[in-house]
N, CA, C and O atoms as a CHARMM CRD file, in Angstrom:
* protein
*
  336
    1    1 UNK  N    -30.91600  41.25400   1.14400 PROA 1      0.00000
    2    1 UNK  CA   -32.03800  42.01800   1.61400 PROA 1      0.00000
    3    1 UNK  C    -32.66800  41.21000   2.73000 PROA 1      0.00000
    4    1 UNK  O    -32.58500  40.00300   2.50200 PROA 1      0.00000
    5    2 UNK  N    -33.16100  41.45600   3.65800 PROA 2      0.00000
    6    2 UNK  CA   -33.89700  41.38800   5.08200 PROA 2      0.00000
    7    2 UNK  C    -34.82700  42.27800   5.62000 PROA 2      0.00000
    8    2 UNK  O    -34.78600  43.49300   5.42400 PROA 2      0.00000
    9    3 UNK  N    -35.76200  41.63400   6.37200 PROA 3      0.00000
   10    3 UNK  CA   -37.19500  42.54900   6.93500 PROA 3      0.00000
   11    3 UNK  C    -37.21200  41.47400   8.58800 PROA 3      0.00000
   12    3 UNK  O    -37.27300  40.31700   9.00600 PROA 3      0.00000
   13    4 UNK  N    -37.13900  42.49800   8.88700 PROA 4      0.00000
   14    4 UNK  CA   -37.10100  42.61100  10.48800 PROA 4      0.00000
   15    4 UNK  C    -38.18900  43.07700  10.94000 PROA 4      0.00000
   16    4 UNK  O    -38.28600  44.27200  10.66400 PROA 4      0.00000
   17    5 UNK  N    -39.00600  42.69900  11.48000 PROA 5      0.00000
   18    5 UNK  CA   -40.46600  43.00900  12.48100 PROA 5      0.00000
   19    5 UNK  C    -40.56100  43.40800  13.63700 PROA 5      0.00000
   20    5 UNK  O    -40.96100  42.61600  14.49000 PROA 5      0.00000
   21    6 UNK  N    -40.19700  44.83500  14.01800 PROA 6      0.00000
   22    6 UNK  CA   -39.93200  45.56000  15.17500 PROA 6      0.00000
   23    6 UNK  C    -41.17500  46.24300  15.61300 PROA 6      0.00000
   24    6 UNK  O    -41.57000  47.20500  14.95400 PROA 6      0.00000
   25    7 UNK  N    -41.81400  45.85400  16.62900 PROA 7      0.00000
   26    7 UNK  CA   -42.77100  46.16300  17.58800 PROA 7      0.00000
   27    7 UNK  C    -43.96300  46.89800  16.42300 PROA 7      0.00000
   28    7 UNK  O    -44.39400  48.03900  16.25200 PROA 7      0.00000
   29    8 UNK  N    -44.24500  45.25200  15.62300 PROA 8      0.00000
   30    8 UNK  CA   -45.13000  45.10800  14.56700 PROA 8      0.00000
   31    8 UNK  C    -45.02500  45.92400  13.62000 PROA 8      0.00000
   32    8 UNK  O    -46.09300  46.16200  13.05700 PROA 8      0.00000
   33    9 UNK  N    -43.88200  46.59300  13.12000 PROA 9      0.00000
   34    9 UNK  CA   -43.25500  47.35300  12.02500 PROA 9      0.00000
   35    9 UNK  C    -42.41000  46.57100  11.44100 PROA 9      0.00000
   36    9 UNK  O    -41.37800  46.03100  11.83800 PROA 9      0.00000
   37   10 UNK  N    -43.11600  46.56800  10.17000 PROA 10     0.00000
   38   10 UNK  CA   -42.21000  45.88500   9.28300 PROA 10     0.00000
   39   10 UNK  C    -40.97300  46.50600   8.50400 PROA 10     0.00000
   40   10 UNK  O    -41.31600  47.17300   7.52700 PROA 10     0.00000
   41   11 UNK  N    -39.49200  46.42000   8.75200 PROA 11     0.00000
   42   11 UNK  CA   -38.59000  46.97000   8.26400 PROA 11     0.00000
   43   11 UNK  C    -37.93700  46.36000   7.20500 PROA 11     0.00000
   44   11 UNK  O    -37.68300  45.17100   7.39900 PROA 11     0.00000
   45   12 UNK  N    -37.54900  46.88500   6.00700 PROA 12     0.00000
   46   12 UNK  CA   -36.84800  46.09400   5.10800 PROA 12     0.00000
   47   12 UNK  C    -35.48400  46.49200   4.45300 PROA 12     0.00000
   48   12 UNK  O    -35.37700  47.30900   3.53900 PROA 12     0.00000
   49   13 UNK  N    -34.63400  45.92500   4.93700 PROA 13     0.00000
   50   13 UNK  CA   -33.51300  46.46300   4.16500 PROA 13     0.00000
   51   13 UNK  C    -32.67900  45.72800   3.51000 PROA 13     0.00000
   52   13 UNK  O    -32.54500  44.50400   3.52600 PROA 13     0.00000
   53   14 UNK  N    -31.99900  46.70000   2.80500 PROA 14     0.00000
   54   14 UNK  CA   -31.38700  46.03300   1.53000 PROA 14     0.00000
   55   14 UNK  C    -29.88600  47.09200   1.07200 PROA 14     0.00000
   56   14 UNK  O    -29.62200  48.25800   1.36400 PROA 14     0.00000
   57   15 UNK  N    -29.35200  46.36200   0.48700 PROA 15     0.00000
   58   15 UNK  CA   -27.92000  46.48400  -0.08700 PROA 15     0.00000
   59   15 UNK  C    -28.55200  47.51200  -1.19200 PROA 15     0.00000
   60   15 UNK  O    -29.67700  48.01000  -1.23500 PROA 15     0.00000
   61   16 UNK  N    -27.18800  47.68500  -2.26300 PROA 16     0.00000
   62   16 UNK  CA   -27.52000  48.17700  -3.45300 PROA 16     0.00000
   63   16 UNK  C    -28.17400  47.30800  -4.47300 PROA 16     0.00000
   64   16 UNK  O    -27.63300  46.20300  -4.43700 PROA 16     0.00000
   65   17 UNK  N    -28.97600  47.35200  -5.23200 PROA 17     0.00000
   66   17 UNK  CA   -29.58300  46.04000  -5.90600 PROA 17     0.00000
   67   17 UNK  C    -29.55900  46.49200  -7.42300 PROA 17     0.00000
   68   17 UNK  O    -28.95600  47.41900  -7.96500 PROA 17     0.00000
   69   18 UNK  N    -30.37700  45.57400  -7.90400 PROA 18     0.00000
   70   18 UNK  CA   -30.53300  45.86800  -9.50800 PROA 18     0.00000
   71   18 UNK  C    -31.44000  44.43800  -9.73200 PROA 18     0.00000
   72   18 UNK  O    -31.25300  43.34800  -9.19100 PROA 18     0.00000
   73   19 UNK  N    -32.51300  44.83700 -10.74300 PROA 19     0.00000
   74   19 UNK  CA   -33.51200  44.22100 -10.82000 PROA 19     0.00000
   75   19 UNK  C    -32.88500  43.24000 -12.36700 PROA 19     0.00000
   76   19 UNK  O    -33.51100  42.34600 -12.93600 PROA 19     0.00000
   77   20 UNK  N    -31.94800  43.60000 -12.61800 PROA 20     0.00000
   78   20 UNK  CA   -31.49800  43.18100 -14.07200 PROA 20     0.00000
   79   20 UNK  C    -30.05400  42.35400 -13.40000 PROA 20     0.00000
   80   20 UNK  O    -29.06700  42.70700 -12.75400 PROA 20     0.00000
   81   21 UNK  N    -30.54000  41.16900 -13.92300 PROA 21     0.00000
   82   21 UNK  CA   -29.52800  39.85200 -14.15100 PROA 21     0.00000
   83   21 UNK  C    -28.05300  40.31800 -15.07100 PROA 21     0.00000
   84   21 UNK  O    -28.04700  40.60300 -16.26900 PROA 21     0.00000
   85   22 UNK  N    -26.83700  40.30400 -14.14000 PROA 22     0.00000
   86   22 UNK  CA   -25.74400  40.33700 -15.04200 PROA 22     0.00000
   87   22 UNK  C    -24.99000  39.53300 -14.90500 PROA 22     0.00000
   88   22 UNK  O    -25.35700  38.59500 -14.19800 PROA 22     0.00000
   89   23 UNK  N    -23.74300  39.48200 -15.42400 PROA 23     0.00000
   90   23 UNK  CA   -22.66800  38.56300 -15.38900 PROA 23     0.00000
   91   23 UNK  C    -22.34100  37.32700 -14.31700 PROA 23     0.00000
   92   23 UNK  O    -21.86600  36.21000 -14.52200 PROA 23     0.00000
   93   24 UNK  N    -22.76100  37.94200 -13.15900 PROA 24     0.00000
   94   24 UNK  CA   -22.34400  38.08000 -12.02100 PROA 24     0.00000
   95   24 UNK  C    -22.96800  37.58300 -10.47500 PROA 24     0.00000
   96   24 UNK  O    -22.62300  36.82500  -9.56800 PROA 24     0.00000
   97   25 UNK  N    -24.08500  38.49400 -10.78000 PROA 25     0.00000
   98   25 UNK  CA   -25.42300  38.32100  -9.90100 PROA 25     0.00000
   99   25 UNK  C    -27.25000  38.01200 -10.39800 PROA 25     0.00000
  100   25 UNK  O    -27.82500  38.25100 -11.46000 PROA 25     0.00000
  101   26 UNK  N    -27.52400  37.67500  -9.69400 PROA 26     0.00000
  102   26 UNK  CA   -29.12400  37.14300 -10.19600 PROA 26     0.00000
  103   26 UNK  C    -29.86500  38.63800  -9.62600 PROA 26     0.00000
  104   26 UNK  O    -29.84100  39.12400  -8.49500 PROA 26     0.00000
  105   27 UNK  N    -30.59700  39.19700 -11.03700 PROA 27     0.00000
  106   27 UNK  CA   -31.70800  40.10200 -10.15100 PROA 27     0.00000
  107   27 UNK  C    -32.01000  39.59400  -8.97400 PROA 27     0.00000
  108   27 UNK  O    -32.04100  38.51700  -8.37800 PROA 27     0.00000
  109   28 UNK  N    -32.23700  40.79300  -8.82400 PROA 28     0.00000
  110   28 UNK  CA   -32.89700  41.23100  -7.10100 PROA 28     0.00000
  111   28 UNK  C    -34.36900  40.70800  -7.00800 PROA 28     0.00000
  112   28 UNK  O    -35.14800  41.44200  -7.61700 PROA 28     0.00000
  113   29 UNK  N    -34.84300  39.82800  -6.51600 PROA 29     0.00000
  114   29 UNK  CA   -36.11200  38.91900  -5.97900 PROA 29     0.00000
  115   29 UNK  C    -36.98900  40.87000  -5.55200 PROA 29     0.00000
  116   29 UNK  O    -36.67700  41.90000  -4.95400 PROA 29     0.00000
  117   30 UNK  N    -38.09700  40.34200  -6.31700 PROA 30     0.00000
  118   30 UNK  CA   -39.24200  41.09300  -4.95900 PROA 30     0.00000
  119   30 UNK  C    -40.14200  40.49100  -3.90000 PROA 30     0.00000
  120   30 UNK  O    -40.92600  39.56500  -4.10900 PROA 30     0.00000
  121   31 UNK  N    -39.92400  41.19800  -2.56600 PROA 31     0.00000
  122   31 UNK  CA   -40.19600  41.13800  -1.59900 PROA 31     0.00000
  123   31 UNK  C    -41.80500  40.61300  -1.89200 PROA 31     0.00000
  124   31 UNK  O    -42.29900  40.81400  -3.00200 PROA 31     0.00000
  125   32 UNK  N    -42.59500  39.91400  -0.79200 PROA 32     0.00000
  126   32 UNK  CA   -43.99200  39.38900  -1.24800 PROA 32     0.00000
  127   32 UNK  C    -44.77300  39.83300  -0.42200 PROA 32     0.00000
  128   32 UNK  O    -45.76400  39.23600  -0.00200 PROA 32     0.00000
  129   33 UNK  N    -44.37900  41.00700  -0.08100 PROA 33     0.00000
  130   33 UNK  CA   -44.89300  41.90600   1.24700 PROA 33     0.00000
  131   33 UNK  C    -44.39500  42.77000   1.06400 PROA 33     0.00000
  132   33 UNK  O    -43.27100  42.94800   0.59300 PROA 33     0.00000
  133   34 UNK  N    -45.99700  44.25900   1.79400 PROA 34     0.00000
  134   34 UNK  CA   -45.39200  45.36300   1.57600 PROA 34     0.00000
  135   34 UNK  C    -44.87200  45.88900   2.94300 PROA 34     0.00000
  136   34 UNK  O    -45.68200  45.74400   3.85800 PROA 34     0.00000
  137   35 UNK  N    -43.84600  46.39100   3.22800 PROA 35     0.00000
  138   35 UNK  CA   -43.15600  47.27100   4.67400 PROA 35     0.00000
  139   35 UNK  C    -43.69100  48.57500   4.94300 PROA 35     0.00000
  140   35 UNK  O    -44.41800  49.24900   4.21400 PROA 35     0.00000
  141   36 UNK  N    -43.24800  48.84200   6.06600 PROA 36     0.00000
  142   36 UNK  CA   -43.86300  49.61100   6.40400 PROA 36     0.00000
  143   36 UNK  C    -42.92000  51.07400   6.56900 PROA 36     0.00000
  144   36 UNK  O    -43.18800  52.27200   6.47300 PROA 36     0.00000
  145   37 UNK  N    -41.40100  50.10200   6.93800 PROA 37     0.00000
  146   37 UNK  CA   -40.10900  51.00700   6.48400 PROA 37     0.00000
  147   37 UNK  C    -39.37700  50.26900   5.49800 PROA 37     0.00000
  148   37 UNK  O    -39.34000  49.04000   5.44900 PROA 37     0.00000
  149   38 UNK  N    -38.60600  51.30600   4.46100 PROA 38     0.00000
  150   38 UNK  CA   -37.57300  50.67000   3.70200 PROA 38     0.00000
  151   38 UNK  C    -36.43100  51.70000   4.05200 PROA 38     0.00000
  152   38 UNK  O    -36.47700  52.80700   4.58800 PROA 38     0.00000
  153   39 UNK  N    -34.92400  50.60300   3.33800 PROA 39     0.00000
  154   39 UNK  CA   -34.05300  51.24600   3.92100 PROA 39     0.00000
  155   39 UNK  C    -33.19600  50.62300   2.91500 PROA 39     0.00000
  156   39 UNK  O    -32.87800  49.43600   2.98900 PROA 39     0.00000
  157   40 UNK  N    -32.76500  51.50600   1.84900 PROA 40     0.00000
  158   40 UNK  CA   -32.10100  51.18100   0.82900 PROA 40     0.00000
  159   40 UNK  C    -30.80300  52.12500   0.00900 PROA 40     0.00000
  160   40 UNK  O    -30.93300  53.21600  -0.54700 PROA 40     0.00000
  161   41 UNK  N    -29.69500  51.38800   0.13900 PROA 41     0.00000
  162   41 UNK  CA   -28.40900  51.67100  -0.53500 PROA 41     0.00000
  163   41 UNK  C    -29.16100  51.83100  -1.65100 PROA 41     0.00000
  164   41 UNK  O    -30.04900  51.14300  -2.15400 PROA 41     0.00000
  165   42 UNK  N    -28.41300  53.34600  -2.09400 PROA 42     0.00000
  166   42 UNK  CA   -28.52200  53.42500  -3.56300 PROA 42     0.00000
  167   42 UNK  C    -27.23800  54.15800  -3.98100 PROA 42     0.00000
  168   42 UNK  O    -27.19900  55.38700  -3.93900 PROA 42     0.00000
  169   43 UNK  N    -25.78100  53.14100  -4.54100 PROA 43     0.00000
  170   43 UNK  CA   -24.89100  54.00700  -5.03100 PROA 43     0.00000
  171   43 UNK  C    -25.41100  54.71200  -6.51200 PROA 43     0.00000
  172   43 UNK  O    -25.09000  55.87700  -6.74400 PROA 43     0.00000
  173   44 UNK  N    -26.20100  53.96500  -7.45800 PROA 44     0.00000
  174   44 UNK  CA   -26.47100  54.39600  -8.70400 PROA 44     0.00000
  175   44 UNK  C    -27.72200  54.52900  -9.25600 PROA 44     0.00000
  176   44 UNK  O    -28.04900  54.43600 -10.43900 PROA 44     0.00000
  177   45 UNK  N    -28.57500  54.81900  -8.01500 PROA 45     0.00000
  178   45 UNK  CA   -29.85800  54.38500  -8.08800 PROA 45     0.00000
  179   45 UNK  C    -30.78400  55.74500  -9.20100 PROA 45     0.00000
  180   45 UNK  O    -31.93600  55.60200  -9.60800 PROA 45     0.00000
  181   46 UNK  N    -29.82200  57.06900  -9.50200 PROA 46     0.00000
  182   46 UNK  CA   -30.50700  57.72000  -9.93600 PROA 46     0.00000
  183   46 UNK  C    -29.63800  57.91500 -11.25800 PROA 46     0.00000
  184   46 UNK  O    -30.15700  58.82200 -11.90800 PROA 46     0.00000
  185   47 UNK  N    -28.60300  57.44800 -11.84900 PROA 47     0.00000
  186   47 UNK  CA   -27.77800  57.00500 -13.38900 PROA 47     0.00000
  187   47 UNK  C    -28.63900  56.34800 -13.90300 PROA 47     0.00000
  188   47 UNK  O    -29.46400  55.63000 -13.33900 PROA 47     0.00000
  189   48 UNK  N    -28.47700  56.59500 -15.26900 PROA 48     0.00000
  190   48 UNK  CA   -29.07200  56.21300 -16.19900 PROA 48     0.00000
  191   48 UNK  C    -27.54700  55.82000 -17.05400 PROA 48     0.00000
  192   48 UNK  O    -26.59100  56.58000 -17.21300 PROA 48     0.00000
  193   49 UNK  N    -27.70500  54.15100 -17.60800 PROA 49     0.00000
  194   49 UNK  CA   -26.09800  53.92600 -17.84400 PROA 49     0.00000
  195   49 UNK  C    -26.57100  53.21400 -19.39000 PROA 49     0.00000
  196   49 UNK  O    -27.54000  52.50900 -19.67100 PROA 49     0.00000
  197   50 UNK  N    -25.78000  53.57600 -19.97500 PROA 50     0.00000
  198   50 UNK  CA   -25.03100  52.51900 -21.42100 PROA 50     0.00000
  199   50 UNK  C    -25.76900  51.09600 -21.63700 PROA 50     0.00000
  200   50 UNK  O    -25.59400  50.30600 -20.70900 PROA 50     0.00000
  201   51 UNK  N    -26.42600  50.72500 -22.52100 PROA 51     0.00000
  202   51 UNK  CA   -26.25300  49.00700 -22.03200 PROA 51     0.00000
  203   51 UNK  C    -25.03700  48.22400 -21.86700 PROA 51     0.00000
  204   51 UNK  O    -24.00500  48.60600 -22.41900 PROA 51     0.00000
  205   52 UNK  N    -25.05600  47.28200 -21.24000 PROA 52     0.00000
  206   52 UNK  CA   -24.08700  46.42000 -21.10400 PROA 52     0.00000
  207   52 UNK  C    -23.19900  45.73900 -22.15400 PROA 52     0.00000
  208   52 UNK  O    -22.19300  45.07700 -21.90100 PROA 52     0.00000
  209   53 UNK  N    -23.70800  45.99200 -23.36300 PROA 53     0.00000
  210   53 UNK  CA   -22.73600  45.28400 -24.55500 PROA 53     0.00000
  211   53 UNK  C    -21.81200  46.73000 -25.19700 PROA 53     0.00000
  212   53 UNK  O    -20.66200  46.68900 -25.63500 PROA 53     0.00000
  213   54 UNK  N    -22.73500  48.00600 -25.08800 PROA 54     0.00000
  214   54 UNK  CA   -21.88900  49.03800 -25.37000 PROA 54     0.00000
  215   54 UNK  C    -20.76400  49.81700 -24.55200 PROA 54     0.00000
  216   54 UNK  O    -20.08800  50.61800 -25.19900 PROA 54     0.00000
  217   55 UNK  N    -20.47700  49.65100 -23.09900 PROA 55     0.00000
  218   55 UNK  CA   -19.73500  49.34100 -22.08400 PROA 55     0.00000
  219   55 UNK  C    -18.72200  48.80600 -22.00700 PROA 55     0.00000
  220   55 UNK  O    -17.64800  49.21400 -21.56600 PROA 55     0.00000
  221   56 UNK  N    -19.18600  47.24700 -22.70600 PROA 56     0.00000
  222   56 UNK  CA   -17.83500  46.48500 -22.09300 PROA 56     0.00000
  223   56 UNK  C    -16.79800  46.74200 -23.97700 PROA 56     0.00000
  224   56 UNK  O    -15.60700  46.54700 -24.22100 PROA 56     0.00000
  225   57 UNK  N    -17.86800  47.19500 -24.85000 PROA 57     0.00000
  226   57 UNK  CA   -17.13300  47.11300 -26.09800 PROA 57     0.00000
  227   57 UNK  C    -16.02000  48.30400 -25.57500 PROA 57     0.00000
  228   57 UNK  O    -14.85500  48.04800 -25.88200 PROA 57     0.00000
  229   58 UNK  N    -16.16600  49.13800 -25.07900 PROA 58     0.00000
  230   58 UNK  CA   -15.73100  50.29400 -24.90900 PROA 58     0.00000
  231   58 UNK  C    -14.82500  50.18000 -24.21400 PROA 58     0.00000
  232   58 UNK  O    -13.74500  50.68200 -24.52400 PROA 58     0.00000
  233   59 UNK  N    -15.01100  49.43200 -22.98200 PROA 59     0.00000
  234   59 UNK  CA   -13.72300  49.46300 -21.96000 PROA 59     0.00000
  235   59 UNK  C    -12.75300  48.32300 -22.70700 PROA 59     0.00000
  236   59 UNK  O    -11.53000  48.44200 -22.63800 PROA 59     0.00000
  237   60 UNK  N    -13.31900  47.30800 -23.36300 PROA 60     0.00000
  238   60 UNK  CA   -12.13900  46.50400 -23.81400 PROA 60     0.00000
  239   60 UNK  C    -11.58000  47.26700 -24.85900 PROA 60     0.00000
  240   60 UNK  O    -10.36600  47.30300 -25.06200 PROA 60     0.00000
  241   61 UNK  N    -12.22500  47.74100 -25.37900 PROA 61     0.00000
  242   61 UNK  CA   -11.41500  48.64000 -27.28300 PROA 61     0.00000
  243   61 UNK  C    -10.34300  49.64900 -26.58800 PROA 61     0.00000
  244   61 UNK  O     -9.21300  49.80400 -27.05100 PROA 61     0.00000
  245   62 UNK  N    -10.69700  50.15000 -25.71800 PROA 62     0.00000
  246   62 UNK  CA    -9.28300  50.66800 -24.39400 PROA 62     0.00000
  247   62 UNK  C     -8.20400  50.17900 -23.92000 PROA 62     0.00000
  248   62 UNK  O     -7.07400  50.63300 -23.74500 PROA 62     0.00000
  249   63 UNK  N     -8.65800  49.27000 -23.75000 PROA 63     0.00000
  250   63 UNK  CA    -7.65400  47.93600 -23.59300 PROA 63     0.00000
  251   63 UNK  C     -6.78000  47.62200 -24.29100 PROA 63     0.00000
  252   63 UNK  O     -5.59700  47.77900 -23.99100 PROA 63     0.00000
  253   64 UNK  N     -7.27500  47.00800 -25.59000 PROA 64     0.00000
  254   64 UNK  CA    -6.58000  46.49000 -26.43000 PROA 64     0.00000
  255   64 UNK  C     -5.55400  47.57700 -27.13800 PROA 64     0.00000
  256   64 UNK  O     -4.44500  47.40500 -27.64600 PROA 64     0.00000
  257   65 UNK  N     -6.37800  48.79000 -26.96900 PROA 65     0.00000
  258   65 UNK  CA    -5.67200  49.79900 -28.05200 PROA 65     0.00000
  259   65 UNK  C     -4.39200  50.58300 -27.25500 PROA 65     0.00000
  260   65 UNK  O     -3.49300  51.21400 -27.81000 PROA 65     0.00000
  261   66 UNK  N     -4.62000  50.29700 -25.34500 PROA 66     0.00000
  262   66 UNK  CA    -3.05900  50.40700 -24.98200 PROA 66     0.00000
  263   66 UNK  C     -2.64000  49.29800 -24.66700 PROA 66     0.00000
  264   66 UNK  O     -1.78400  49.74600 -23.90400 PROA 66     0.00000
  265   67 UNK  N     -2.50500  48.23500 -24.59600 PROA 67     0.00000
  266   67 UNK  CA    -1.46500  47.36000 -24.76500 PROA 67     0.00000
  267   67 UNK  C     -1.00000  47.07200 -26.20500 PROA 67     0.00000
  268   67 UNK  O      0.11800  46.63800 -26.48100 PROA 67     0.00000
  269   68 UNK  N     -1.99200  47.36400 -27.11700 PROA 68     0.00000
  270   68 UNK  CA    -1.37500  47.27200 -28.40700 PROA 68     0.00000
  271   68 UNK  C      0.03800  48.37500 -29.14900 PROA 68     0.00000
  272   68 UNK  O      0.85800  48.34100 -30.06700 PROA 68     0.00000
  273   69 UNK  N     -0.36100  49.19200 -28.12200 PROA 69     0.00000
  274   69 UNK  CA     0.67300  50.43600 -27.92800 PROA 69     0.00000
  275   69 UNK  C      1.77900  50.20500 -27.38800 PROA 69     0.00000
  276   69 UNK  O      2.76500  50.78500 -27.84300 PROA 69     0.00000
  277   70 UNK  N      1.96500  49.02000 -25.93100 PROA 70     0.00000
  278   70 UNK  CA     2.90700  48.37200 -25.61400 PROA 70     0.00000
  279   70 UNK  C      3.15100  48.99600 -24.24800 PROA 70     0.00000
  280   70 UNK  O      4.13400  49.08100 -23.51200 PROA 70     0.00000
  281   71 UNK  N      1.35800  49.57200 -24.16400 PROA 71     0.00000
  282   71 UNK  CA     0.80400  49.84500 -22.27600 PROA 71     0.00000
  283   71 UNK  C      0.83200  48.82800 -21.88500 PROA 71     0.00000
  284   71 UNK  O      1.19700  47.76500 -22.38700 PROA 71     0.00000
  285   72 UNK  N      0.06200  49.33700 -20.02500 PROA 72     0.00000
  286   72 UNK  CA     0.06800  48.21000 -19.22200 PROA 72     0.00000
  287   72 UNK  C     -1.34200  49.24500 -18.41100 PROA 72     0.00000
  288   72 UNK  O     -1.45500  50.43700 -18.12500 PROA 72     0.00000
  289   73 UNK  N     -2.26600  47.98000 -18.26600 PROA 73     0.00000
  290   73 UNK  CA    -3.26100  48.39400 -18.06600 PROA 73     0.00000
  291   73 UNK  C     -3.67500  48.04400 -16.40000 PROA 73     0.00000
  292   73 UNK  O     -3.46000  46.87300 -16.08800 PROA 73     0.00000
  293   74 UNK  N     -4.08600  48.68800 -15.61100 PROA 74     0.00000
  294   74 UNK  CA    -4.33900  48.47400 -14.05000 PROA 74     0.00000
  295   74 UNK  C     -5.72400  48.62200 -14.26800 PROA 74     0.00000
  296   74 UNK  O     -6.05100  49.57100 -14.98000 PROA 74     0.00000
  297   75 UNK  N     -6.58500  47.91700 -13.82800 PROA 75     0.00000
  298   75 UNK  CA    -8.22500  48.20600 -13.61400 PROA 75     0.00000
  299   75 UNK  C     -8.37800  48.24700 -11.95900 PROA 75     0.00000
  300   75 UNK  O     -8.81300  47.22200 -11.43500 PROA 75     0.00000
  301   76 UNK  N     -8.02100  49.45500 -11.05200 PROA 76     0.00000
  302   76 UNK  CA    -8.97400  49.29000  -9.19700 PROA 76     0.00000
  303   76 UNK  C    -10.41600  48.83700 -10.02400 PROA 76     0.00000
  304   76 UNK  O    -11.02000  49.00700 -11.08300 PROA 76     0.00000
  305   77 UNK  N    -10.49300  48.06900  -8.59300 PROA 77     0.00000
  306   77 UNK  CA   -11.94900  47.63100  -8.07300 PROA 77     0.00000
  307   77 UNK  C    -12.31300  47.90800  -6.78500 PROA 77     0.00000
  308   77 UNK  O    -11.62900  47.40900  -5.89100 PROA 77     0.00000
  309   78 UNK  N    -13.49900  48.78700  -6.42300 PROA 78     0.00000
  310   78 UNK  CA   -13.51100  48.93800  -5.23500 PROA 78     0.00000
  311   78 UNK  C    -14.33300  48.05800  -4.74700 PROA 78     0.00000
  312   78 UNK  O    -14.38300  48.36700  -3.55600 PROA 78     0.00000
  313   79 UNK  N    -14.79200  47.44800  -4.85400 PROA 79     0.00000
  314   79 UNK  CA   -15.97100  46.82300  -4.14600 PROA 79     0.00000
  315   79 UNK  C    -16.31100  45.22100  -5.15400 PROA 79     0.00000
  316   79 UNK  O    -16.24800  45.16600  -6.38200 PROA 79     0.00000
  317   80 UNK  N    -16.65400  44.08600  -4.25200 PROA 80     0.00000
  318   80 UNK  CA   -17.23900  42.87200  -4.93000 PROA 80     0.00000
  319   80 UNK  C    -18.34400  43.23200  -6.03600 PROA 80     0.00000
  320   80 UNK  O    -19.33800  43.95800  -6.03600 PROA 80     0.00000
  321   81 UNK  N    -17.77400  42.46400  -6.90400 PROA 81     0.00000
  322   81 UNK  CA   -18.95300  42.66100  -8.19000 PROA 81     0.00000
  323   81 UNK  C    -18.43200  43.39400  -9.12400 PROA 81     0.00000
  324   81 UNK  O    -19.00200  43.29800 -10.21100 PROA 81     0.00000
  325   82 UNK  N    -17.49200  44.13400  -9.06800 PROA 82     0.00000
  326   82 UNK  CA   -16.87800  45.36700 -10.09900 PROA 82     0.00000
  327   82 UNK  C    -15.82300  45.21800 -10.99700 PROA 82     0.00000
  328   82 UNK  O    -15.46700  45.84200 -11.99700 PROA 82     0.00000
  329   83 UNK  N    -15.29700  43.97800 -10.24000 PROA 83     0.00000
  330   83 UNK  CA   -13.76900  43.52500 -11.45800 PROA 83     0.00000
  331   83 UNK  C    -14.53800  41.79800 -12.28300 PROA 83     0.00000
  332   83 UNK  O    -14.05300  41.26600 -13.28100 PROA 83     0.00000
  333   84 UNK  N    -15.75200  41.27800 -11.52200 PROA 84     0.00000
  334   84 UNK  CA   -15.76600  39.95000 -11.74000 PROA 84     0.00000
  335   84 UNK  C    -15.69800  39.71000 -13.42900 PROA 84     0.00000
  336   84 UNK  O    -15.69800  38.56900 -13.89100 PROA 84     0.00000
């Protein structure tokens, strides 16, 4: 995230964020100033998701239960942060 001060307008922009600490990444800091523009990625900003322990139980119990079958499991990742 960045704020740029354009002809005394304060602009702030930012990636996709999340205020909640995971695996992975450190919550998202708040800004200590208010802007005057914001400008914000939101791929999931309006989901409402699972917690995080009921998720990963889920995608691994998937897992296990096709390779235990004597699958082969591919996970895409599109983007940093999604396979870590």
């Amino acid at each position: 995230m960045f704020m740029a001060d354009i002809a005394c307008v304060r602009v702030l922009y930012t990636g996709d964020y999340s205020c909640e600490e995971d695996r992975y990444l450190r919550a998202a800091e708040i800004p200590q100033f208010s802007p005057d523009i914001c400008i914000i990625e939101s791929t999931y900003g309006v989901q409402l998701h699972q917690p995080r322990n009921v998720t990963e139980k889920r995608f691994t119990d998937v897992i296990h239960s096709t390779i235990s079958q004597g699958g082969r499991v591919l996970i895409p990742a599109f983007a940093l942060g999604h396979a870590q």
